[in-house]
Every structure is written in C-alpha cells, then in structure tokens.
MMTF fields as JSON, N, C-alpha, C and O atoms, coordinates in Angstrom:
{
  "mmtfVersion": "1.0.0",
  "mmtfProducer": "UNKNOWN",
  "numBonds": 471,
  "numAtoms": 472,
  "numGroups": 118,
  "numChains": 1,
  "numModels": 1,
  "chainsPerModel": [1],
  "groupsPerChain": [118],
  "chainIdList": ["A"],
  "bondAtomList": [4, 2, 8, 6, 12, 10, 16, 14, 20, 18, 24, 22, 28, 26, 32, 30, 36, 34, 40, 38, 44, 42, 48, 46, 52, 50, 56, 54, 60, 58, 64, 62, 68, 66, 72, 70, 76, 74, 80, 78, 84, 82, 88, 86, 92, 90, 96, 94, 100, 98, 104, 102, 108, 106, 112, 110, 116, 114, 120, 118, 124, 122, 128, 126, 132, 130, 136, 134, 140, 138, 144, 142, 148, 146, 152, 150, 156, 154, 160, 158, 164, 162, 168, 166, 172, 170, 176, 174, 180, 178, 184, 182, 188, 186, 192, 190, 196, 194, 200, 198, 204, 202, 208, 206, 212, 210, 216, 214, 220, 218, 224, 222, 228, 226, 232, 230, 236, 234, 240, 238, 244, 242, 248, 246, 252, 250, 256, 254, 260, 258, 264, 262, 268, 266, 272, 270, 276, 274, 280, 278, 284, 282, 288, 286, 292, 290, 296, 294, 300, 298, 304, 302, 308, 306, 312, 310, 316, 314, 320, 318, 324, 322, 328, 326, 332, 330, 336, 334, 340, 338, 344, 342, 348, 346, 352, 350, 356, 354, 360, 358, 364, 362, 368, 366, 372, 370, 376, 374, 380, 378, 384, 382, 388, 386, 392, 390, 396, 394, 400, 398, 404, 402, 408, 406, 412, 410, 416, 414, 420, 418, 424, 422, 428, 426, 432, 430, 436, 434, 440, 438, 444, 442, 448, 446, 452, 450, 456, 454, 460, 458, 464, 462, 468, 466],
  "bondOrderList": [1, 1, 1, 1, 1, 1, 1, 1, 1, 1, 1, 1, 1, 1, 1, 1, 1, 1, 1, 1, 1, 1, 1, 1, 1, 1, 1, 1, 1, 1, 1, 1, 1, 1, 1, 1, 1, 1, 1, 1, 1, 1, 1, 1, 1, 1, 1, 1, 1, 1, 1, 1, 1, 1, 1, 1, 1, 1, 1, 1, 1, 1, 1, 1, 1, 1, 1, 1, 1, 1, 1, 1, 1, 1, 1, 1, 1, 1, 1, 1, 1, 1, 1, 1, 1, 1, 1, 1, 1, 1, 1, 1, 1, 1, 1, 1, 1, 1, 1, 1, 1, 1, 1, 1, 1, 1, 1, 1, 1, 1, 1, 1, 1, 1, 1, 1, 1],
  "groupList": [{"groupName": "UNK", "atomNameList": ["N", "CA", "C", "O"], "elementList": ["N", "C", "C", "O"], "formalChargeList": [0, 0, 0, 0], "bondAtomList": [1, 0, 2, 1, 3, 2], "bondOrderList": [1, 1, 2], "singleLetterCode": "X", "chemCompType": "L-PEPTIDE LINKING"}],
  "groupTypeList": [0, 0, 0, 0, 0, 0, 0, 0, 0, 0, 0, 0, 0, 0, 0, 0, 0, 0, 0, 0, 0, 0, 0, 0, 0, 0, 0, 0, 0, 0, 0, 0, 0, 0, 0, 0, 0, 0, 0, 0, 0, 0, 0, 0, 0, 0, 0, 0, 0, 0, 0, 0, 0, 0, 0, 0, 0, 0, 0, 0, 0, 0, 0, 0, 0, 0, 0, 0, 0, 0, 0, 0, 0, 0, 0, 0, 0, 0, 0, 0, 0, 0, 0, 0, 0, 0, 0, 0, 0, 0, 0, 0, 0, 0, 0, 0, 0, 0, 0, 0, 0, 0, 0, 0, 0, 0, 0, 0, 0, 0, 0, 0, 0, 0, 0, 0, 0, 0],
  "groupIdList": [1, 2, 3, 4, 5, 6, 7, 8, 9, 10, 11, 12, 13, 14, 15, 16, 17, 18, 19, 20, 21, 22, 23, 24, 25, 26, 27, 28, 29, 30, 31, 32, 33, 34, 35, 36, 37, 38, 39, 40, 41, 42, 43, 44, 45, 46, 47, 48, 49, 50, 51, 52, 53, 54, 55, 56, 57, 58, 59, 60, 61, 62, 63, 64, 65, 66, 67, 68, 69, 70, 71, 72, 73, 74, 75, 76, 77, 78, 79, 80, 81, 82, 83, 84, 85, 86, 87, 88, 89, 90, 91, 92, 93, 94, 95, 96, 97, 98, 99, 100, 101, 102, 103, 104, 105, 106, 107, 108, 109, 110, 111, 112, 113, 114, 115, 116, 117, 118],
  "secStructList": [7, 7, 7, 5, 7, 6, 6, 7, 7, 5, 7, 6, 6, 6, 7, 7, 6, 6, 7, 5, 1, 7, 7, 7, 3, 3, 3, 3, 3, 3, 3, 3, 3, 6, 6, 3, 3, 3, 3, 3, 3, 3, 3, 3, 7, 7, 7, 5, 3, 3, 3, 3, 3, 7, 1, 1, 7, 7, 3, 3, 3, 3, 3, 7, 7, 7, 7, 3, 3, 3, 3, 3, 3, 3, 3, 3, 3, 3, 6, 6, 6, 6, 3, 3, 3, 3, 3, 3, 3, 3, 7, 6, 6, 7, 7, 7, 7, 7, 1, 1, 6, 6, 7, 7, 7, 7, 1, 1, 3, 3, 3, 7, 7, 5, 7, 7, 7, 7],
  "xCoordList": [0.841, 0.0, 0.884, 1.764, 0.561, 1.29, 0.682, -0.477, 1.294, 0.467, 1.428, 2.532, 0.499, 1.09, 1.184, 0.521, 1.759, 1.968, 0.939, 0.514, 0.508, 0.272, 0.322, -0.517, 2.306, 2.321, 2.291, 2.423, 2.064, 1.639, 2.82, 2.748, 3.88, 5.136, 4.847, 4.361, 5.534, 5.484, 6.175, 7.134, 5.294, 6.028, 6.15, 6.255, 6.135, 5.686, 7.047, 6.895, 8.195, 9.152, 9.825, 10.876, 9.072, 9.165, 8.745, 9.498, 7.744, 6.692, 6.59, 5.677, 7.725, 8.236, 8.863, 10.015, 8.076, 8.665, 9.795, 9.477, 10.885, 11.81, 12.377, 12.66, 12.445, 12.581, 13.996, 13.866, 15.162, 16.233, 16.524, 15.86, 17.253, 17.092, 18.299, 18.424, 19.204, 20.395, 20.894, 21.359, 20.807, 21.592, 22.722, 23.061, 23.253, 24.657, 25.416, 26.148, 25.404, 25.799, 27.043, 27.37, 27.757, 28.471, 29.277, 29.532, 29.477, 30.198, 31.026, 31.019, 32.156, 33.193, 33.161, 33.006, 33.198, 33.185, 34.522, 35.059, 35.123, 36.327, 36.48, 36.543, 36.523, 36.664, 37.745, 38.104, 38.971, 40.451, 40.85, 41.73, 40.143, 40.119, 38.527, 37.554, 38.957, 37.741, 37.539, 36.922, 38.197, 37.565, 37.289, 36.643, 37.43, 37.507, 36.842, 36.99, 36.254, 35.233, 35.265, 35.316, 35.22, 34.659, 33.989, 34.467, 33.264, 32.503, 32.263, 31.881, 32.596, 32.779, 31.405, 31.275, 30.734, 29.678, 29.548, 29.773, 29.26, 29.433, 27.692, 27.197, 27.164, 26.111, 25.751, 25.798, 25.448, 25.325, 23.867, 23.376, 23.434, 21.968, 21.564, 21.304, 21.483, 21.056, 20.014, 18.93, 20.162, 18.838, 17.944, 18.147, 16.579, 15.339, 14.038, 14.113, 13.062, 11.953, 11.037, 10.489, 11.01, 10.084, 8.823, 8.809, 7.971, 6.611, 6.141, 6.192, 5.607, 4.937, 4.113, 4.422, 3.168, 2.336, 2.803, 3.196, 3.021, 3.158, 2.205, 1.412, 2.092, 1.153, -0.148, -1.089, -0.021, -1.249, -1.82, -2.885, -1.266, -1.637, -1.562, -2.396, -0.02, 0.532, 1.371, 2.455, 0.853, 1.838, 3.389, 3.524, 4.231, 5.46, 6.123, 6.061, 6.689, 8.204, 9.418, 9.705, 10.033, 11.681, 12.494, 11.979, 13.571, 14.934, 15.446, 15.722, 15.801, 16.471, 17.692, 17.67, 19.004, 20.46, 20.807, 20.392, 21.754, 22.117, 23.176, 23.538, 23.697, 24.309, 24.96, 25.043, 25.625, 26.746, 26.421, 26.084, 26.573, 26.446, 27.438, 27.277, 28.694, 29.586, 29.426, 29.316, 29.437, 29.309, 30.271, 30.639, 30.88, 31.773, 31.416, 30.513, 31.496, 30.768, 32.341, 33.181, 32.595, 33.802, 32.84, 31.721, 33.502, 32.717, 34.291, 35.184, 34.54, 35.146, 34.697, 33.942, 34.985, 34.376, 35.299, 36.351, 34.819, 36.007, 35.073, 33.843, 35.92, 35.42, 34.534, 33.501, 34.919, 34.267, 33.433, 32.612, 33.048, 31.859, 30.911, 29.727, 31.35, 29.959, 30.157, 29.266, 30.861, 31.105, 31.152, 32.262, 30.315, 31.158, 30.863, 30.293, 31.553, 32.037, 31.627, 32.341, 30.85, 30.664, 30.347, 29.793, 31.126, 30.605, 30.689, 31.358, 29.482, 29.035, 29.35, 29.096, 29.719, 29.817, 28.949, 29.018, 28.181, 27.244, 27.266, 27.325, 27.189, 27.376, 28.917, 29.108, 29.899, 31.255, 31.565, 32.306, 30.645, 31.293, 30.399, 30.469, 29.788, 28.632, 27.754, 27.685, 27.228, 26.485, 25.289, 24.995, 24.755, 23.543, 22.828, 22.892, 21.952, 20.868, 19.244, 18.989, 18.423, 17.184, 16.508, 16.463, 16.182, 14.986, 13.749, 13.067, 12.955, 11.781, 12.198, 13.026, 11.552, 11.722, 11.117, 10.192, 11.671, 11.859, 12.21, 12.34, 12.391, 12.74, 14.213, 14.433, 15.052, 16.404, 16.79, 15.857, 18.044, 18.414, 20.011, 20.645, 20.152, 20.989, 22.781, 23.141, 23.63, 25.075, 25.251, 24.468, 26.622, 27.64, 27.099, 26.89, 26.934, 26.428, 27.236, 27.129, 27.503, 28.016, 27.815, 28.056, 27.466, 26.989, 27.831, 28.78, 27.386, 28.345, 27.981, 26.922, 28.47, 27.855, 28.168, 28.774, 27.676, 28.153, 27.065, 25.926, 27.274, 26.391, 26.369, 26.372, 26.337, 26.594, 25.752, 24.617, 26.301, 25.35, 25.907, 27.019, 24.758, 25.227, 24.662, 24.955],
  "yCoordList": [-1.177, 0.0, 1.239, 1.436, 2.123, 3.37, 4.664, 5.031, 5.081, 6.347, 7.544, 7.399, 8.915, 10.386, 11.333, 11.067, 12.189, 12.916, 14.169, 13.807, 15.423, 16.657, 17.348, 17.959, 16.775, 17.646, 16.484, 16.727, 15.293, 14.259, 13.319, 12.525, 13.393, 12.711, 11.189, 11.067, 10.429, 8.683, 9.133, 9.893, 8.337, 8.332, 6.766, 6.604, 5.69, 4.401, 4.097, 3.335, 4.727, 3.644, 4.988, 4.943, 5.773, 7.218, 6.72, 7.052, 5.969, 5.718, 4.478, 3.994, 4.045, 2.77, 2.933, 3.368, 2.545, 2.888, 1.625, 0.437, 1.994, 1.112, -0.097, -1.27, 0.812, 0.053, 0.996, 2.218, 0.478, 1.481, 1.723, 1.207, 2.299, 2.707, 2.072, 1.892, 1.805, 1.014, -0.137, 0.213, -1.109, -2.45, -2.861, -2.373, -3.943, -4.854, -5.811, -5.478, -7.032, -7.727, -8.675, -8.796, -9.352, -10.302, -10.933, -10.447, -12.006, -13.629, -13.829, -13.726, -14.337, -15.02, -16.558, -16.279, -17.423, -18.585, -19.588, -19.72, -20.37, -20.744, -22.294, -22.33, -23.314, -24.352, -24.698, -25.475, -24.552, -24.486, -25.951, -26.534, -26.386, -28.432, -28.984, -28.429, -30.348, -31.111, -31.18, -32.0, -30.187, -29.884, -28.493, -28.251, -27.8, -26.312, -25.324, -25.546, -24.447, -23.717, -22.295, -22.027, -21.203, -20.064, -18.968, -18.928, -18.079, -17.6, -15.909, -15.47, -15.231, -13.482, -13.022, -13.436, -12.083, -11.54, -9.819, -9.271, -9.309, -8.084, -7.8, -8.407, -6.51, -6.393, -4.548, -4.014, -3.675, -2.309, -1.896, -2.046, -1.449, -0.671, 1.053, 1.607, 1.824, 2.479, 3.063, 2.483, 4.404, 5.647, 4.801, 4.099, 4.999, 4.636, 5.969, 6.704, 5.636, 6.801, 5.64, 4.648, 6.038, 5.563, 6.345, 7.548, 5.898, 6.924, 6.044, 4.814, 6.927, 6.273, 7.476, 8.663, 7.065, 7.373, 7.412, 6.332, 8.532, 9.247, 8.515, 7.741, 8.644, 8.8, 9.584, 9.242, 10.527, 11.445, 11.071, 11.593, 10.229, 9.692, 10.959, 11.254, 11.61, 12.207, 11.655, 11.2, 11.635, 11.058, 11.828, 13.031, 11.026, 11.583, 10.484, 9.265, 11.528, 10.752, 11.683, 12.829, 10.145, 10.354, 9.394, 8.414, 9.826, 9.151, 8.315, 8.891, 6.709, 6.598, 5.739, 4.952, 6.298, 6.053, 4.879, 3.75, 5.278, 3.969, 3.389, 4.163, 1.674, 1.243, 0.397, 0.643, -0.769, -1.74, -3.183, -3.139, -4.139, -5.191, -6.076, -6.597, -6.304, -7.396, -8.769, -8.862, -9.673, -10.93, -11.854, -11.913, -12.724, -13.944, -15.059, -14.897, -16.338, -18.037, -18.483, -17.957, -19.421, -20.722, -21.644, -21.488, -22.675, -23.828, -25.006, -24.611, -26.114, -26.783, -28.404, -28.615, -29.68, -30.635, -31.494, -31.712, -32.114, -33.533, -34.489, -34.528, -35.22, -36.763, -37.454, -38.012, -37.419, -37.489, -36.768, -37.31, -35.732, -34.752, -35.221, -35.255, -35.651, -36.322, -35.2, -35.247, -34.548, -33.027, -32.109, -31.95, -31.161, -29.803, -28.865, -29.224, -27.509, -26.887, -25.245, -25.055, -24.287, -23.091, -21.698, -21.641, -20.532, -19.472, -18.804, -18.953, -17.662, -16.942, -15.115, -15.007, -14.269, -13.113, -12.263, -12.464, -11.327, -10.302, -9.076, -9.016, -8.035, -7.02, -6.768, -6.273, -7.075, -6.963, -5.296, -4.795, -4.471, -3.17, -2.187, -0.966, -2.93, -2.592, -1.141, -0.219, -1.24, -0.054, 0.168, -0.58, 1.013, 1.815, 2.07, 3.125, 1.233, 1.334, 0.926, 0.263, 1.434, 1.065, 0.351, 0.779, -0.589, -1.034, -0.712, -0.89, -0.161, 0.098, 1.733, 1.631, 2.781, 4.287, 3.3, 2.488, 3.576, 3.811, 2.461, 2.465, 1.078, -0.069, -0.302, -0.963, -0.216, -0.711, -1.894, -2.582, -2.393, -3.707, -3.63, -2.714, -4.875, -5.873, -5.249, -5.359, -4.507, -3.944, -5.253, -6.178, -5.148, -6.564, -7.362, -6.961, -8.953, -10.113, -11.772, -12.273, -11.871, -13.735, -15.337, -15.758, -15.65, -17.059, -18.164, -18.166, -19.223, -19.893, -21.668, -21.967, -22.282, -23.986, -24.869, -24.585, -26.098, -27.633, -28.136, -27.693, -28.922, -29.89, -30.939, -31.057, -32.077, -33.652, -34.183, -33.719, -35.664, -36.212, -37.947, -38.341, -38.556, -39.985, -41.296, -42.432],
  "zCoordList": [0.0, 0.0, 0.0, 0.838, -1.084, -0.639, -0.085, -0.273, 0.376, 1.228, 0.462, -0.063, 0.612, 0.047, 1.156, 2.158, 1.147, 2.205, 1.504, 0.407, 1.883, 1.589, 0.03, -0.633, -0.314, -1.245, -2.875, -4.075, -2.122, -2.833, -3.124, -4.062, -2.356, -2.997, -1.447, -0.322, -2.47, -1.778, -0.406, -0.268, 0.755, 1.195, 1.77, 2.986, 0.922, 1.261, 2.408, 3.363, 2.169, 2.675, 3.895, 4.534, 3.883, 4.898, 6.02, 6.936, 6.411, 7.472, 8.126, 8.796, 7.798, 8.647, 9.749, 9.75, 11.106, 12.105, 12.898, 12.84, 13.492, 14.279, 13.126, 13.369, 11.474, 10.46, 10.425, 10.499, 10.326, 9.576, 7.927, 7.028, 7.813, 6.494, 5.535, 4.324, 6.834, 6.496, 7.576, 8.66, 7.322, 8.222, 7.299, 6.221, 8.03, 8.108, 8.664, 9.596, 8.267, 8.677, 8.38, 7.199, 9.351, 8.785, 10.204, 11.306, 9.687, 10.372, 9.316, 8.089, 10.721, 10.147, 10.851, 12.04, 10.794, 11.085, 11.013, 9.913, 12.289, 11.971, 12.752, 13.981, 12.089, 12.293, 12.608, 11.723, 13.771, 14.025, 14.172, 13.539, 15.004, 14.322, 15.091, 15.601, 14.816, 14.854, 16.864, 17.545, 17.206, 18.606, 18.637, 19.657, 18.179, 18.383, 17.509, 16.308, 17.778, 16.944, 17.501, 18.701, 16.259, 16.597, 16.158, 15.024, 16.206, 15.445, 15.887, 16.972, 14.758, 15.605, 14.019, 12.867, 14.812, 14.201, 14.412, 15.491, 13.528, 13.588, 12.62, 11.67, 13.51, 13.046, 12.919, 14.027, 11.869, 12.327, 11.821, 10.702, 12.736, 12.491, 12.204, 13.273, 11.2, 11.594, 11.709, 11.658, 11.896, 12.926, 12.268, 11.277, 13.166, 12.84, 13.825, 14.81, 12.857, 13.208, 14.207, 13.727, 15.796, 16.683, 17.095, 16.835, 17.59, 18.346, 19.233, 19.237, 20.099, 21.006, 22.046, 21.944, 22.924, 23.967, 24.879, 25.32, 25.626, 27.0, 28.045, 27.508, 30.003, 30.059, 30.334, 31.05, 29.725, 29.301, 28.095, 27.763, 27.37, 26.15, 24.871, 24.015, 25.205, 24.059, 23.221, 23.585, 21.733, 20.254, 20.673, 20.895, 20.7, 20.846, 19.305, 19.147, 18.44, 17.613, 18.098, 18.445, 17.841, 18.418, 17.141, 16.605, 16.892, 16.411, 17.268, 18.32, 17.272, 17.693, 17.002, 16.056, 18.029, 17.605, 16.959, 17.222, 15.918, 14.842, 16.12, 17.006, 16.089, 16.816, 16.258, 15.055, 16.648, 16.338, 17.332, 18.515, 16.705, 17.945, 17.377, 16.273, 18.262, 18.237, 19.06, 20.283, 18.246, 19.182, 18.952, 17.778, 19.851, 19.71, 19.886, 20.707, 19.653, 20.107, 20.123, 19.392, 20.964, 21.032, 21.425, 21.915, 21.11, 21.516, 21.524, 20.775, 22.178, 22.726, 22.744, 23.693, 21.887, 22.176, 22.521, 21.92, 23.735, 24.608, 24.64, 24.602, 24.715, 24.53, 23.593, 23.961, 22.444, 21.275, 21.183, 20.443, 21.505, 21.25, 22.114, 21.776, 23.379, 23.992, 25.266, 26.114, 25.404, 26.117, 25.569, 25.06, 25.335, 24.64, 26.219, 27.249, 25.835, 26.137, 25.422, 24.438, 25.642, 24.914, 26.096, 27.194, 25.062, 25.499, 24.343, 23.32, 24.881, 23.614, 24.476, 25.675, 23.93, 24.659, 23.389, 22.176, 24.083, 22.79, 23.793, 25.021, 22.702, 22.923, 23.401, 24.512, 22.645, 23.237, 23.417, 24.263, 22.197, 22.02, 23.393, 23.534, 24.06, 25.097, 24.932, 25.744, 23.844, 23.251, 24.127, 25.06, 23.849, 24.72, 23.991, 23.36, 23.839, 22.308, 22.878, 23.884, 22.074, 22.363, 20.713, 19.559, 21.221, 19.593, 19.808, 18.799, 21.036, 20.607, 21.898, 22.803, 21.671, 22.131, 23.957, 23.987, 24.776, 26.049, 26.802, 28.026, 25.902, 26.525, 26.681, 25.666, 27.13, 27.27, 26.709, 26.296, 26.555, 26.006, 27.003, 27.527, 26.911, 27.59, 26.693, 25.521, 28.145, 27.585, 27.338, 27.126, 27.415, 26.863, 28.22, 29.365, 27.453, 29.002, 28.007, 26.888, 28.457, 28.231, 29.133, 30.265, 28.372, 28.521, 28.261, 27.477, 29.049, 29.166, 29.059, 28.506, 29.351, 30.158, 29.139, 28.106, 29.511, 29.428, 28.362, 28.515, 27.414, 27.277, 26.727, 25.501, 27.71, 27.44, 26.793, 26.678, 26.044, 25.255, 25.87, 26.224, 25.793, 26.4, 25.578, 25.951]
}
C-alpha cells in the first residue's frame, strides 16, 4: 500500500517505524580443528523513526540512535563430542541502544555452560 503525504510525494518507505534505512551484517566462522570452533559476528543498524504514547496519552516521535552489535561463540568438544564446552559473549562493544523508544536492552552479558550427550 502506498500512502502520500500533503504535497503528494510517496512516502511508502518514509513511514516505517523502528525500520532502519540502512543495516549490516556479517560472520566469520572458523573451524580451528575437529575440537575447536569459533565464530565473531558483527552487526550495524542504523537511525530509525520511533513513536509512542506518553502517560497522558501524548503522540510523541523520536529518532532513535544507529548502533553496532559485536558478538563472539567458542565452543570446545572432549570426549568425542559427547562433552562440549561453549561461550558466547554479545554485545562486546557494550552499546547503549534502544529497539523500541523507552525499553532498554541488555550492555555486553556472556553465557556460558556444558552440554553432554550420552
């Protein structure tokens, strides 16, 4: 569907909200041997047009900030793969970003643990 603004020009791809106008992505992936694994991801977003309701129930739009998200995976397998071994770290560059106007998201956090197979 396209919509016109006033002076009649498109504005189909204007009026997308918490849509950016430019993304990016990419992985590198690295198989170092048949125990060892790793994986670095790089991701960039930018500005996007948000709105939202106050509570007085005022239309508020806001911009919000283009950002970056770096992530790493290792992973580790012993004993024939019947142990592995992984951590994943995200948000390495620990950005301060919002995806929707007033919710927060998670700085840099990493994960970790075991998981056997028998």
């Amino acid at each position: 569907m396209k919509t016109k603004n006033s002076t009649g020009k498109d504005t189909t791809y204007n009026n997308l909200i918490r849509r950016p106008k430019n993304t990016f992505g990419a992985s590198i992936s690295y198989q170092a041997s048949q125990k060892l694994f790793f994986s670095i991801g790089l991701k960039t977003f930018g500005k996007r047009d948000d709105q939202y309701y106050d509570a007085s129930f005022l239309f508020h739009k806001v911009v919000l900030s283009s950002y970056q998200l770096l992530d790493v995976y290792a992973e580790y397998k012993a004993f024939k793969g019947k142990l592995n071994f992984f951590v994943n770290f995200k948000n390495i560059l620990n950005q301060d970003y919002q995806e929707v106007a007033g919710y927060n998201t998670m700085k840099f956090n990493a994960t970790g643990g075991v998981t056997a197979r028998f």
